[in-house]
N, C-alpha and C positions, 0 to 999 in steps of 0.2 A: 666411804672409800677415799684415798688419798689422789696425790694425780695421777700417779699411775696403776694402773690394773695389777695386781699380779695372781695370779690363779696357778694353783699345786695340783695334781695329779696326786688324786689318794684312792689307794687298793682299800683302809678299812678303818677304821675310828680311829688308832692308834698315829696314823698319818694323818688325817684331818684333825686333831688335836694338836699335833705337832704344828700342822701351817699353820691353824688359827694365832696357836703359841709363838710364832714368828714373825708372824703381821700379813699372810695371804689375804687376798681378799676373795678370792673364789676359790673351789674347789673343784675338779675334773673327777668324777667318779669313775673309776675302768675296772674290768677284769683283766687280767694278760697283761701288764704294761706292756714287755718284750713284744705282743702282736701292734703294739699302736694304740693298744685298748679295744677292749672288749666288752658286751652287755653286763653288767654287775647281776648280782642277786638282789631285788629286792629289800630282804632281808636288811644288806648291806645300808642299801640306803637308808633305811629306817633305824638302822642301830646308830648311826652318823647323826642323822637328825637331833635324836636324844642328846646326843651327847656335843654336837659343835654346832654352833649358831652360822655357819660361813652358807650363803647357798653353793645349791650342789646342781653342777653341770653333768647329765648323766651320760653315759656314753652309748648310743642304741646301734649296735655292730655284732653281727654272729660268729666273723669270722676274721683273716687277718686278709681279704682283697677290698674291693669298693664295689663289688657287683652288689643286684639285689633283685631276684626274681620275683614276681610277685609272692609265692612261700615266706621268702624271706619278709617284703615287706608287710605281710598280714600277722607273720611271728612279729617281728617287733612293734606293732601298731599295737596288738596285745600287752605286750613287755611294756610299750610305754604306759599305758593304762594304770598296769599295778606298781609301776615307778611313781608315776603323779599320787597315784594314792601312800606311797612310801614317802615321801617328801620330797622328792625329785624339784627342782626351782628352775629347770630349763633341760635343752638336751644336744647331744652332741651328733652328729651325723651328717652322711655326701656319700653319692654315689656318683658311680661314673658306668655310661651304657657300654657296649661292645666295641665302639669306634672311639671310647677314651673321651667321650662330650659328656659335661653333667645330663646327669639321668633325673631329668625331672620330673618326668611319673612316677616315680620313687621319691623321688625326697619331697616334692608336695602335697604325696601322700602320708608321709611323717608327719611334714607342716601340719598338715591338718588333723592326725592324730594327738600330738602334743598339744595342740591349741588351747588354749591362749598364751601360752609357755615359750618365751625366749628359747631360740636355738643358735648353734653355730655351726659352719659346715667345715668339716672334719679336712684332715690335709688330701683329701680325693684331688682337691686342686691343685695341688702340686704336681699331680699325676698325669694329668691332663693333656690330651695331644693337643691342643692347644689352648696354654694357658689363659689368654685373652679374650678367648672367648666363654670358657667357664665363667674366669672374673663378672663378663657380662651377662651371662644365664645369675648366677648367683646375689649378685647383690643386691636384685630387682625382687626378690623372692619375700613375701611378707612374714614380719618377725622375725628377720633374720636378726643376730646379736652381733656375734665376731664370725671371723674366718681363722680356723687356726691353720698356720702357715708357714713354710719354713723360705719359702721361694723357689724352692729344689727338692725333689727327692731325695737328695742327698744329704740334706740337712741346711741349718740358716747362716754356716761358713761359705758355702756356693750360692745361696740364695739372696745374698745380700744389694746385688743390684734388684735384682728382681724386686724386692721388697720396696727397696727405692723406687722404681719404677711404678708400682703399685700408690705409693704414697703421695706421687708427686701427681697419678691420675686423679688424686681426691678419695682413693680409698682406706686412707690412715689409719682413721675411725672407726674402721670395722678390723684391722687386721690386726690380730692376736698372734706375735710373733714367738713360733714355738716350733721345734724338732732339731733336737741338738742344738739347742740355744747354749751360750754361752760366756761368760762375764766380760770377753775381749767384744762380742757383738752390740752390747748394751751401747754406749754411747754413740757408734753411729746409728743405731737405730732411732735414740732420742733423737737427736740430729733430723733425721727423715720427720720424725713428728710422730712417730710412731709410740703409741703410751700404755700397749696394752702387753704384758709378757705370761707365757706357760712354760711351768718348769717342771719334768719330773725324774730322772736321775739327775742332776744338776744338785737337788738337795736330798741324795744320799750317798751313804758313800761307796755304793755299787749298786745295781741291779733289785739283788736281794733282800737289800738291807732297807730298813723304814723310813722313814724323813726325820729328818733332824731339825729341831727347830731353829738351830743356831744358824745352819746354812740356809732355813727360809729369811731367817733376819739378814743375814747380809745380801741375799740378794732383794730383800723388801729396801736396803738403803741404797743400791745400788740402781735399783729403777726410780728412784727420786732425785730427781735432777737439781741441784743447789739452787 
């Protein structure tokens, strides 16, 4: 990997060939992008595998909220199983309990099913009634990898102090700046120290339409700072 991170959001080989072919260095596996992403198939993963060397961030989410009853979290402790066995290389996920505080009998019940497997916890914290105290439930959490982040629910044009604020508390390092990310965001982000970016309609050209490897290349030149 270079200096900085960049990680693509890809529905199926087609776009994980495209980022690799652009210069990603990770890959988001989702189902739904429009939900935020959602649990992949299997399948998926494994057809990826074959075919792009990039690891693959999987996404473990049933749905498009951040809740997680125990149902849900023994569905996905399942799911992650035949993911690791698919070639899954880490996973993505964050809950948030009924008062909006990370839900951590959920997600350190993840922890421990994914284990020994890098994770990141998913933008639940952005969501968060209050943000500052998630930050500090989460980043204590073991194997944690990144935080993917916007700073706002509204995406990393409103979030942009926030993130500052994040960075300048020392947590840089972990934060994975992603949710309507943007090419005008990139440089103050650099600035903050911030080195880690997620993209995934940014590199295509709607919704619909697949990844382009041409738009992962320029934004692979544009998270590298001269």
């Amino acid at each position: 990997m270079t200096g900085s991170l960049l990680e693509v959001i890809a529905l199926d080989v087609r776009d994980a060939v495209a980022a690799e072919q652009g210069g990603a260095d990770r890959l988001e596996i989702v189902a739904d992008m429009a939900a935020d992403g959602l649990t992949p198939a299997p399948e998926t993963v494994a057809a990826i595998a074959a075919e792009c060397p990039l690891p693959q961030m999987v996404m473990l989410r049933c749905d498009a909220g951040f809740a997680a009853d125990p149902d849900v979290v023994e569905r996905l402790s399942r799911d992650a199983k035949e993911l690791k066995q698919a070639g899954a290389a880490g996973f993505v996920f964050g809950f948030l309990d009924g008062a909006g505080a990370v839900d951590l009998t959920a997600t350190e019940a993840l922890i421990h099913a994914v284990s020994p497997l890098p994770w990141t916890f998913h933008r639940a914290v952005d969501h968060a009634a209050d943000v500052q105290a998630a930050w500090r439930a989460v980043r204590l959490l073991p194997n944690l990898a990144t935080v993917l982040t916007s700073g706002a629910p509204t995406g990393v044009g409103d979030g942009l102090p926030v993130l500052k604020a994040r960075a300048d508390a020392g947590d840089g390092s972990i934060v994975l700046a992603g949710g309507g990310l943007r090419p005008a965001h990139v440089p103050a982000l650099l600035d903050y120290g911030i080195r880690a970016f997620h993209v995934g309609s940014a590199v295509r050209a709607s919704w619909s339409d697949p990844v382009e490897w041409r738009l992962v290349r320029q934004w692979r030149a544009l998270v590298e700072r001269d």
